[in-house]
N, C-alpha and C positions, 0 to 999 in steps of 0.2 A: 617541561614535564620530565618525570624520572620514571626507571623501570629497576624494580629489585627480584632479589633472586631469595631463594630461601623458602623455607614458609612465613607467612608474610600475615599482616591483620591492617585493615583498614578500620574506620569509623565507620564509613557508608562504601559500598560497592555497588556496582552497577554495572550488571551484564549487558555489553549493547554501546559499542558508540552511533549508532545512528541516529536517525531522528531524534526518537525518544530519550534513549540513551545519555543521550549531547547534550539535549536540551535543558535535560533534568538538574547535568551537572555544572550546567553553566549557571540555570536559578539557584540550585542550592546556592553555590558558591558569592553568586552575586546578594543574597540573603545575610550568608554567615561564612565572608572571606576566607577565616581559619579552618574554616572546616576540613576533614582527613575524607576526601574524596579519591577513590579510587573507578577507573573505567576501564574493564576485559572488554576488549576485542580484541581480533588477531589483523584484520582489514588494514591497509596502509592511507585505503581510498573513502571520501563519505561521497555519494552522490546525491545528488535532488533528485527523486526519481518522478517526482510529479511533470519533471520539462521529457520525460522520455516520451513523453506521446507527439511533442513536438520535433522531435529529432527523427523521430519514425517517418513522420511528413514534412521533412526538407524544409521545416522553420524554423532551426534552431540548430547550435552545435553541442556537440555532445562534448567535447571539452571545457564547457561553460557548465555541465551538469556536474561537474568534482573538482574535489579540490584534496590536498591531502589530508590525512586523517590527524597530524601532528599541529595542526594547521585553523582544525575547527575545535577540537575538544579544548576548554583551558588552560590556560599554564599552571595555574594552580591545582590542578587535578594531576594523579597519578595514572598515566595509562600504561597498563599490565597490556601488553601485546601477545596474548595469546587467546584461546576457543574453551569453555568451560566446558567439560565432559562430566561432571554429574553434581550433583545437589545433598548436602548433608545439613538440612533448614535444623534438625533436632538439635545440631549441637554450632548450626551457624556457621557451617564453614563448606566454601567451593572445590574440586578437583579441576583443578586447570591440565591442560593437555600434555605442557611439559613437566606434569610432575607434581607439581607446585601444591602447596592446600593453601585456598586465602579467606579468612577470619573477617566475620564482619560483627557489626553492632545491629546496623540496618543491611537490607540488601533489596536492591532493584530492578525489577527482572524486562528486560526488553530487547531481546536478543533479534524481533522482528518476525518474518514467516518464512518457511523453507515453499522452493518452488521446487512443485514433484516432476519434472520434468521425464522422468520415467514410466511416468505411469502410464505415459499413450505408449503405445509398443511402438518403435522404429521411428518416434519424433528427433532421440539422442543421434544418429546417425543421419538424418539428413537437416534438419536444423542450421541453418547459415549457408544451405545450399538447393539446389532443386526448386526456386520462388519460397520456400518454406523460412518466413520469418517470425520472429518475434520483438515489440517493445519493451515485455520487461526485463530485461538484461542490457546491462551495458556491453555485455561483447556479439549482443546480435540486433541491438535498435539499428546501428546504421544500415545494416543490410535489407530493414525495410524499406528506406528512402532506396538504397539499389533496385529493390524491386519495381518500387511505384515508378522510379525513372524508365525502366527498362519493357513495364508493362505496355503493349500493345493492342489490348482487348481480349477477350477470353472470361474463365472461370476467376474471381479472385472470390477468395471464400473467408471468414473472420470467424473464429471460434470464443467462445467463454463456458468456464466449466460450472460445475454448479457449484455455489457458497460451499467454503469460506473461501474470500479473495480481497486481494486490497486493492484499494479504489475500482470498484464495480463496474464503473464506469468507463472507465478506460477501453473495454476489449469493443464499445461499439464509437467509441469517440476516433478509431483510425480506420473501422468502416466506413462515416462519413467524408473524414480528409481524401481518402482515397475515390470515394464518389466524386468529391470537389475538384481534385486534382484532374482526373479523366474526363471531368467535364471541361475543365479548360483548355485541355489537350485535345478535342474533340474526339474521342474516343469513349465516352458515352453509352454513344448509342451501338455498339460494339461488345459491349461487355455486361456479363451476369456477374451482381452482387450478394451475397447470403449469408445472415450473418446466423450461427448453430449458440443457441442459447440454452448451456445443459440445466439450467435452473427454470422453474416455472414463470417465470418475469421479466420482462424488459428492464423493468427497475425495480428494488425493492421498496421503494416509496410509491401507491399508488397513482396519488397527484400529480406525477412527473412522467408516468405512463404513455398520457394520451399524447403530450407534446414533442415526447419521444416520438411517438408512432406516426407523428407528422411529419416530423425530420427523416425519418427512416424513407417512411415512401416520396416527399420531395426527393429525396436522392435516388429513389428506385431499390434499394437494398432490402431484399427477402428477409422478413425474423421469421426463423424456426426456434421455438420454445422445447425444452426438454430432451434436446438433440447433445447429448457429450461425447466428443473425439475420444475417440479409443485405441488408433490405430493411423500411424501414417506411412503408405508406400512412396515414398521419395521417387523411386526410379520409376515409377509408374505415372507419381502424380497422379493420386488417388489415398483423399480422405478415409477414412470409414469414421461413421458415428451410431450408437447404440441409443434405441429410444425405446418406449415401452407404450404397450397398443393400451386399450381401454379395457382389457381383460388382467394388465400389469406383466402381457408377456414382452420379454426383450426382441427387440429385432434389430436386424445390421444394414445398415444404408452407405451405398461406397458415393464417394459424389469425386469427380473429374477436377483440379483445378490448375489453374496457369499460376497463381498465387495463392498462399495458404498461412495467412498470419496467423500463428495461434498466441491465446493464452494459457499458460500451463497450469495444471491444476495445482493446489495448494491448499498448506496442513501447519500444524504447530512444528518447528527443528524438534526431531529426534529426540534431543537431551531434555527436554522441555516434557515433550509427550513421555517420559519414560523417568519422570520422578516424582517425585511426593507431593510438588508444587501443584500438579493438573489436575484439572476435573476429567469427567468420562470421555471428554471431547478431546482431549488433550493438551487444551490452553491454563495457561494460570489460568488460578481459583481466586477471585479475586469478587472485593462488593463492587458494587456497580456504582455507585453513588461515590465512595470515597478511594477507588484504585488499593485498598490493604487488602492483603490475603485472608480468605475466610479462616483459615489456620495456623498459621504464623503471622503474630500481630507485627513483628520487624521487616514482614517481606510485602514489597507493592509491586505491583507490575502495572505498564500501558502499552499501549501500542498494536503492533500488530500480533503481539505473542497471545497480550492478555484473554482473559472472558469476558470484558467487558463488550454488551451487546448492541455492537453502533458498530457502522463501516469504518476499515482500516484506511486511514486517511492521516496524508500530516496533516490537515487540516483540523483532527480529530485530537490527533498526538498535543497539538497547539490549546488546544482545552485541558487536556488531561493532564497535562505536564505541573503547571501550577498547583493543582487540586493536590495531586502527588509529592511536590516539594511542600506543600503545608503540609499534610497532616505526617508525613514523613518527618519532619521539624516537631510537630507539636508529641509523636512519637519518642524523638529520643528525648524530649523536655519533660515526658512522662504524663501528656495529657492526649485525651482522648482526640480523633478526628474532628475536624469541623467543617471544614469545607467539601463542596457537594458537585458531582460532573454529573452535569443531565444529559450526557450521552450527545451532543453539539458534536458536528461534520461536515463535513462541503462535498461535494465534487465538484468540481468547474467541468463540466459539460462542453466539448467542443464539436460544434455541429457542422462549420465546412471553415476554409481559411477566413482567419475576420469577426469567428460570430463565436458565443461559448454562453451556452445556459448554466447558472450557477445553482445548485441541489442545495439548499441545505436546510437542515434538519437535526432533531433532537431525539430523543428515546421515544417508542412508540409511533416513529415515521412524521411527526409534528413537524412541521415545515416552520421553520425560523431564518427569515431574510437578515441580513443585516443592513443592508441599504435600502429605501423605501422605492425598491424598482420590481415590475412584475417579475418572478422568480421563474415564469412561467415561460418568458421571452426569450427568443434568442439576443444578445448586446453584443455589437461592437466594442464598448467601454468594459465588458466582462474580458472580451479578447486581452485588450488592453493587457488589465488589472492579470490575467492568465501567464500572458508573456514578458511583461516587462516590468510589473510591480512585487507580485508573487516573489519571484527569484530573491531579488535584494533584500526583503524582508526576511527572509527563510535564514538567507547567512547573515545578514546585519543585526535584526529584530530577536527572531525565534530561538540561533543557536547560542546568541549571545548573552541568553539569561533574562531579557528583556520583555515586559508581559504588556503591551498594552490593553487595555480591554475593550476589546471590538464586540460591544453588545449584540447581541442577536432576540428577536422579539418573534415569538408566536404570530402565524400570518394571519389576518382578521378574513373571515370569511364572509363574500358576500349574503346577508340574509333573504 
């Protein structure tokens, strides 16, 4: 890979070496070898962020979750190593940070989601210290596993703010590890679990609800629904969360704890939210069906930036990627879209060490299994599939341009 200086024009650009990003430019490329692919990011590192809930709970190394950035993207792709700082879609050309303006033909917007780590007042200051952890980050997952090791019984408390977040699922999948774990340390019956859910749902898919709600109380773990962290005193050790009575007035609830995983709230990056590409929400504007901008026929976007209305999931990124290298192809070839994303996602569900209910689903919460196994079940062979098949595919399969097509079928419902 090469990096120039100048103002500079590509064929195809692509904000985003991540998931999406990678992924895109490895299909193109693997499509139409010659093609003039360029990929901004300024990142050195790509991680798998779906193994960080495994590294939180002492199953996994977090050195196995990256690799470098020089390492996944193509050789045949161009990556421009820097941060795009704003968008000129009318005349087709990006502000890169150092200066730079890069010219595109096409452009691909997947820059991912910014974690507002700010917005709870006093989380940036105590965060990697005081039991206050976090999974989504790689410079604060291990310090979960610090915690659960060092835990002795007490308050451990699990927060999630309300939508939008990627992989939903996650902020109650290291509630349950951490119920698992204290149970086989005999410490159990010692400690209050609770887990603050600032959105109205355990899940957004209702079907997936009750069997949640089973796993929750096998493990003993309190859901509070509509509770968002607002507020964390580190040296006190003491949450506060804001919740609203049945009149819709707010009220402040302080809760004590030994442990306080959070998940941080999250929104579209800044440069995203703040140009001509967003809807009101501040994500690309994008159709739902074929990844092209409702307004610039050259610009597509997936992932976690986009509007597309499904959970931010590589699992999702893994649908969307394809849809996006077609009609992106049949774009610059001057024909209309054809290919269709119905909104397909996963979570893999991890309910204690060993067991992982796999979620998934299509536009309108449609539950579509791919394997003809209750969806509804906790699986050993999901663990599997979670921890040691997942991985290899992601870098082997996914990044490398490589689609096979793992059908997924509408689930038949008992009549």
């Amino acid at each position: 890979m090469t990096q120039q200086s100048a103002n500079i024009h590509h064929r195809v650009v692509i904000m985003g070496g991540g998931s999406a990003g990678a992924t895109v430019a490895a299909s193109l490329l693997v499509k139409q070898p010659g093609l003039d692919v360029a990929v901004v990011d300024p990142s050195d590192t790509h991680y798998y962020q779906p193994a960080f809930t495994l590294v939180g709970g002492g199953t996994y190394e977090l050195g196995k979750t990256h690799r470098l950035q020089r390492d996944v993207l193509p050789e045949q792709a161009t990556w421009l190593q820097a941060a795009v700082t704003g968008f000129d879609p009318e005349n087709n050309r990006l502000t890169l940070d150092d200066g730079r303006i890069l010219g595109y033909e096409a452009l691909v917007v997947a820059p991912g989601i910014k974690l507002d780590w700010d917005r709870v007042k006093g989380l940036g200051e105590t965060l990697g210290k005081n039991g206050v952890c976090s999974n989504y980050s790689p410079q604060t997952v291990t310090y979960t596993w610090e915690c659960l090791k060092n835990f002795r019984g007490g308050n451990a408390i699990f927060t999630q703010p309300p939508p939008p977040l990627k992989c939903a699922g996650a902020p109650q999948k290291i509630a349950y590890l951490t119920a698992d774990h204290l149970r086989r340390q005999g410490l159990r019956e010692n400690s209050t679990l609770k887990f603050y859910n600032g959105g109205g749902a355990l899940f957004s898919v209702p079907e997936f609800v009750p069997p949640l709600e089973r796993v929750a109380h096998r493990h003993g773990v309190e859901i509070l629904l509509s509770h968002d962290l607002v507020e964390v005193d580190g040296e006190r050790k003491v949450a506060i969360f804001e919740t609203k009575n049945g009149e819709g007035e707010r009220t402040r609830l302080e809760q004590p704890f030994d442990m306080l995983h959070v998940t941080p709230h999250q929104c579209a990056p800044d440069v995203i939210r703040e140009s001509a590409l967003a809807d009101s929400a501040g994500w690309v504007e994008v159709d739902k069906a074929t990844t092209q901008h409702v307004r610039y026929a050259n610009v597509f976007s997936l992932g976690d930036a986009s509007s597309l209305p499904t959970s931010k999931t590589a699992a999702a990124v893994r649908k969307q990627a394809p849809v996006t290298v077609k009609n992106l192809l049949a774009h610059l070839e001057g024909r209309e879209p054809s290919a269709y994303y119905d909104g397909y996602t996963s979570c893999p569900l991890v309910t204690a060490y060993g067991k992982v209910m796999i979620a998934e689903f299509i536009y309108d919460g449609v539950v579509t299994p791919t394997l003809p196994l209750d969806p509804f079940k906790e699986s050993r062979f999901y663990w599997v599939v979670k921890k040691h098949l997942l991985p290899p595919f992601y870098w082997n399969k996914m990044l490398k341009g490589k689609e096979p097509d793992i059908a997924h079928k509408p689930l038949k419902k008992a009549s």
